[in-house]
C-alpha positions as CSV (number, residue, x, y, z in Angstrom):
1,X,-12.0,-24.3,-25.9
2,X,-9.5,-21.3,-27.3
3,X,-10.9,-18.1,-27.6
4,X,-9.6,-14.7,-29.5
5,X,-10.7,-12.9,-27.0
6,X,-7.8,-10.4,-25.3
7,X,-6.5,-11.2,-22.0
8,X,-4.6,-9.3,-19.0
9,X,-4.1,-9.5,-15.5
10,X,-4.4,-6.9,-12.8
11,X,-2.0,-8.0,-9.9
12,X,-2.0,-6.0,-6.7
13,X,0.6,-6.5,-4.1
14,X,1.5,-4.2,-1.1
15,X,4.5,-2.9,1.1
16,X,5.3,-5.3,4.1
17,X,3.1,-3.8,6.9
18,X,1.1,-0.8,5.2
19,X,-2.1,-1.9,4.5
20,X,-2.8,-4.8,6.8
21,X,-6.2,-7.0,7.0
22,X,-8.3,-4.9,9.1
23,X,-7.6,-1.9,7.6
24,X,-9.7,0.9,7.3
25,X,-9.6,2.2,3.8
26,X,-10.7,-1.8,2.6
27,X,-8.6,-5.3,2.5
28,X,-8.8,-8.1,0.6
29,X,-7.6,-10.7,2.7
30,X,-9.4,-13.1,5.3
31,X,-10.8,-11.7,8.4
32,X,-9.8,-12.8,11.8
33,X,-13.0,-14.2,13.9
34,X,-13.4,-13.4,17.8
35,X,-14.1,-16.7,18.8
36,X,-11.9,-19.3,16.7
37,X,-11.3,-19.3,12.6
38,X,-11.2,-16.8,9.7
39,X,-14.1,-15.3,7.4
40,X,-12.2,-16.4,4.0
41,X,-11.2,-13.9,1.9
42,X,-13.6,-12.4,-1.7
43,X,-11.3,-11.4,-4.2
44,X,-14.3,-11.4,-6.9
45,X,-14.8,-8.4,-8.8
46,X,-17.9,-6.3,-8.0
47,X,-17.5,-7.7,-4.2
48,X,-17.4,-5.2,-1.6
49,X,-14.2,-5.1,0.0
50,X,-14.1,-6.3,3.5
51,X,-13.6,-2.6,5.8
52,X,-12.5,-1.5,9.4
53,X,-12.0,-4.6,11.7
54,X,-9.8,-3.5,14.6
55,X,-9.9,-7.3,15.5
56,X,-8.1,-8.3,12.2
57,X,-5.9,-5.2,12.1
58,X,-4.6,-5.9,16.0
59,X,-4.1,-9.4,14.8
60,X,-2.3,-8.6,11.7
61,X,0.0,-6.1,13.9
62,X,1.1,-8.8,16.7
63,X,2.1,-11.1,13.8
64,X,4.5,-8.3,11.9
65,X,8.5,-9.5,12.4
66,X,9.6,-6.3,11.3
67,X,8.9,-2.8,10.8
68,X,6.7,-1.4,7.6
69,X,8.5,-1.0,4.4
70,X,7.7,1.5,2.2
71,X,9.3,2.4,-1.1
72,X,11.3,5.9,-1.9
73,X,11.9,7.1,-5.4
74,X,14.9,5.0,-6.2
75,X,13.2,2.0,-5.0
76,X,9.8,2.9,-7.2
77,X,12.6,3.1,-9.9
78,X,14.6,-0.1,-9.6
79,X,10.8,-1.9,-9.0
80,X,9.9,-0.6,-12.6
81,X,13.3,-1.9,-14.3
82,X,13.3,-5.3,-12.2
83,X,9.6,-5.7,-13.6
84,X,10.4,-4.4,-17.1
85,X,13.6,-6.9,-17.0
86,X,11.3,-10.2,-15.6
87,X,8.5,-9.4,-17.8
88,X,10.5,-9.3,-21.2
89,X,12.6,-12.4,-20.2
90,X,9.1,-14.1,-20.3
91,X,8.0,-12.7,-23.3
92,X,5.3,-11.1,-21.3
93,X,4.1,-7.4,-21.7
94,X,3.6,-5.1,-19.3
95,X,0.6,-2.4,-20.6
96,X,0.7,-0.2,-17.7
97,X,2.2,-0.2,-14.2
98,X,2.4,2.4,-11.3
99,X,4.6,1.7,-8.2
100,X,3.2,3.8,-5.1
101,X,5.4,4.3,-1.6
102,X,3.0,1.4,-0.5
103,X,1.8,-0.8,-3.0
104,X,1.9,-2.1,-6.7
105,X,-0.4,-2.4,-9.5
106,X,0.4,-4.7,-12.5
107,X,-1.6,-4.8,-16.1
108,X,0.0,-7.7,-18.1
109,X,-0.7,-9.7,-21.2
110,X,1.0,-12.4,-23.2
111,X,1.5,-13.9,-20.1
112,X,0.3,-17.5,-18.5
113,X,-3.7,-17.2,-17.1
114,X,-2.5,-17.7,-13.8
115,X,-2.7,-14.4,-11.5
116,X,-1.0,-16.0,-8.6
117,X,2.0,-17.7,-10.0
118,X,2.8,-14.5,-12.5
119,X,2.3,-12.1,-9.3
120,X,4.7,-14.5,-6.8
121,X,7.1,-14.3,-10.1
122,X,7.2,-10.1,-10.3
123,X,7.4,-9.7,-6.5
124,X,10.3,-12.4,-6.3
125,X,12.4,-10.6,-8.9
126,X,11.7,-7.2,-7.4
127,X,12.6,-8.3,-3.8
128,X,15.2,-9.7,-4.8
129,X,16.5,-6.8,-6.7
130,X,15.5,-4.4,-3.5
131,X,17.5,-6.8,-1.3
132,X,21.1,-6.3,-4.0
133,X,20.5,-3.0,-4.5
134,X,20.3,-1.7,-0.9
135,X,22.4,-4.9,0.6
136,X,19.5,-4.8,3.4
137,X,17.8,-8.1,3.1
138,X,14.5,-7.4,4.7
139,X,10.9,-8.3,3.3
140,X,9.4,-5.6,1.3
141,X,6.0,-6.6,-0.1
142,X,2.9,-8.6,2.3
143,X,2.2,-12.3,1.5
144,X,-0.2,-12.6,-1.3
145,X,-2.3,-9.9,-3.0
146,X,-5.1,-9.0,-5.6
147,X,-5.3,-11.3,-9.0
148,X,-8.3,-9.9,-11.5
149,X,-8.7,-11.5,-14.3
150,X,-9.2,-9.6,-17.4
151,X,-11.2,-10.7,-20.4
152,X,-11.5,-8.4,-23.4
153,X,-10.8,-4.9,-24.8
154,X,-13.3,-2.8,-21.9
155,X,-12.3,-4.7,-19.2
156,X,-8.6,-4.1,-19.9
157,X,-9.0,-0.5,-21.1
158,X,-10.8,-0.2,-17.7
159,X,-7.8,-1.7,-15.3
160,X,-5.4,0.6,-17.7
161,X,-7.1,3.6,-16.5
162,X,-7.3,2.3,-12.6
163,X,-3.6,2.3,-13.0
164,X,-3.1,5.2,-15.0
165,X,-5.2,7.6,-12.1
166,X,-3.6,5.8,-8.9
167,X,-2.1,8.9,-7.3
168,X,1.0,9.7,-5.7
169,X,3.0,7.3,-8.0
170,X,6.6,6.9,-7.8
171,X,6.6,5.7,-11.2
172,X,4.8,4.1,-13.8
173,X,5.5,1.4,-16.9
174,X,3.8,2.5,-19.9
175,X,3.7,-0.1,-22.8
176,X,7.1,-1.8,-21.0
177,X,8.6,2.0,-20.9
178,X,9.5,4.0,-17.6
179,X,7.8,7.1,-16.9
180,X,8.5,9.4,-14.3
181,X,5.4,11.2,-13.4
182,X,5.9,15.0,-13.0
């Protein structure tokens, strides 16, 4: 049944190796079991986020293949363009976006109501373009990551200002423009 009602997407993605399951500060991602098998991930809004399991975490760190990657200014710049560039060859809009040292948050419209394939499509482009632009081709961003699904004006206006307060930003997309915070 089509609705008028507005639509977005809050994707989340982080830096290869900076926020792995286990973590402290909250994950979303599935949670390695002492005995045998995983506790499956909740990636529903109002769930809790799963917290401190040095089980996960020392899993999640045996498993690395390389070192953490984490972003520097130029790289929080060429991010921004390489999603400003994807997103407008798709006709997509991009309403606000902040690139952190470690992670990436995402609010974008006109765009297909499928978080995971429009996330694996942004963080594609932008590895790729981290890969040319340094000539080191080495992951940058973890498998996966957050997809919220946003319906109507408060619950967009609400992911806008998540975004908007994130701190330490490298840089941020405003209405498909860059912004270097001061």
């Amino acid at each position: 049944m089509p609705t008028d009602e507005l639509f977005a997407l809050l994707l989340s993605w982080t830096c290869y190796g900076n926020w792995l399951p286990g973590d402290k500060r909250g994950y979303v991602s599935n949670t390695k079991l002492a005995g045998k098998g995983w506790l499956a991930k909740q990636n529903i809004p109002g769930t809790e986020y799963a917290r401190d399991d040095p089980f996960t975490r020392h899993q999640a760190r045996t498993q690395m293949k390389q070192p953490p990657a984490r972003l520097s200014a130029n790289h929080g710049r060429d991010v921004a363009e390489s999603l400003i560039e994807c997103a407008g060859k798709r006709s997509w809009r991009i309403l606000r976006a902040a690139v952190m040292a470690n992670h990436v948050h995402v609010v974008i419209c006109d765009c297909p109501d499928d978080g995971p394939a429009v996330r694996r499509i942004l963080k594609g482009n932008t590895q790729a373009t981290l890969c040319n632009k340094s000539a080191v081709n080495r992951t940058r961003w973890t498998r996966g990551g957050s997809d919220r699904y946003l319906h109507g004006d408060d619950a967009i206006t609400g992911a806008i200002a998540y975004v908007a307060n994130q701190e330490f930003k490298l840089v941020e997309i405003i209405d498909m423009k860059i912004v270097i915070p001061k």
